[in-house]
C-alpha positions in Angstrom: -16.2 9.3 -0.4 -16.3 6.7 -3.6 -14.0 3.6 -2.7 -13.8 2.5 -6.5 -10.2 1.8 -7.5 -9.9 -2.0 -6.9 -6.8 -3.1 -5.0 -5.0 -6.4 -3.7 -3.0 -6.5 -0.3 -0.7 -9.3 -0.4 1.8 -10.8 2.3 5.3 -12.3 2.1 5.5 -15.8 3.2 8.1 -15.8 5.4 9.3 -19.2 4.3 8.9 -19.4 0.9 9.3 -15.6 0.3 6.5 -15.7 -2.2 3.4 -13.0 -2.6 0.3 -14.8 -1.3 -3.1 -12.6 -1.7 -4.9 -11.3 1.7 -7.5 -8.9 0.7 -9.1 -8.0 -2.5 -10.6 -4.2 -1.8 -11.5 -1.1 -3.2 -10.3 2.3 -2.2 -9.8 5.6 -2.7 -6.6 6.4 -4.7 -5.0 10.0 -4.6 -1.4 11.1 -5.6 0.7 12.4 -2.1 3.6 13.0 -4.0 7.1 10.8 -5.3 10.5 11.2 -5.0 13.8 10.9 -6.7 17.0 9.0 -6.4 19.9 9.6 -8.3 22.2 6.4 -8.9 24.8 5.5 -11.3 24.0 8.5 -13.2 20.5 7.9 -13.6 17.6 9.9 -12.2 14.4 7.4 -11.0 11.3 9.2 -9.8 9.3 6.7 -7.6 5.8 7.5 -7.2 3.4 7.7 -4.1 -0.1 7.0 -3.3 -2.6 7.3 -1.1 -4.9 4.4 -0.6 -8.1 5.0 1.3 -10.3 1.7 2.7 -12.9 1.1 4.7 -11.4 -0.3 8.0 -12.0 -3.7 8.6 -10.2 -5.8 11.0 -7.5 -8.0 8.5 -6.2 -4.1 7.6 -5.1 -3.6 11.4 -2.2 -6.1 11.3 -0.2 -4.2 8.5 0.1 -1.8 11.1 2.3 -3.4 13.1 4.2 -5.4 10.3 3.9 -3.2 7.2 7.5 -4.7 5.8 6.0 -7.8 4.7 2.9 -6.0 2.8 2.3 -4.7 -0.8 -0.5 -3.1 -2.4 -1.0 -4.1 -6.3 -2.9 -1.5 -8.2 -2.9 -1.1 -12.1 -0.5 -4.4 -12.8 1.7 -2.2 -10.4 3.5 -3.0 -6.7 3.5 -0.6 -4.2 5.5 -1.2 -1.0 3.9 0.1 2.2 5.0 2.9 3.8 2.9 3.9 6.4 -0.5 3.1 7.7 -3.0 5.4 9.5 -6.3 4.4 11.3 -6.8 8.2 11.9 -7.5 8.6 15.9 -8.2 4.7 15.5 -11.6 5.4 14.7 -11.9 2.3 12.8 -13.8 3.9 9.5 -11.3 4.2 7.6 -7.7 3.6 6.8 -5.2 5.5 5.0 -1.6 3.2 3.6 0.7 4.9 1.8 3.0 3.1 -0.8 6.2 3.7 -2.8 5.8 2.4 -6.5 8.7 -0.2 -6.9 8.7 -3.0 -9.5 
């Protein structure tokens, strides 16, 4: 598996309510898929990725508060969506995020 797609976690102060960077990483980035909404007459198609990391400890706490994480990849924000540490393993971790900008 090549991890070569660099990425930046970032966290939501809670006080200021500004982006501060946790991790700079690389992973493994696949399309899962997107999805459309339809408002005010106009169609929006949001895409979705997978990332794939290498587990290291700082990933495990954006599985219990993944509301105040985003992923930018590309100049783009992705919120997180879900976060799997497949049978908690700890090799590696798969987040899925939502592009939104």
């Amino acid at each position: 598996m090549t991890y070569d797609k660099p990425v930046v976690i970032q966290k939501q102060n809670q006080t200021t309510e500004e982006w501060e960077t946790v991790l700079c990483l690389h992973a493994r980035v696949n399309k899962t898929g997107g999805s459309q909404t339809f408002a005010a007459d106009a169609e929006q198609f949001h895409a979705r990725l997978n990332f794939d990391l290498r587990y290291c400890r700082a990933l495990e706490k954006i599985r219990y508060q993944p509301q105040i994480y985003r992923l930018l990849y590309r100049k783009h924000h992705f919120q997180v969506i879900d976060y799997d540490d497949y049978q908690e393993q700890h090799k590696t971790v798969r987040i899925v995020g939502v592009l939104y900008e």
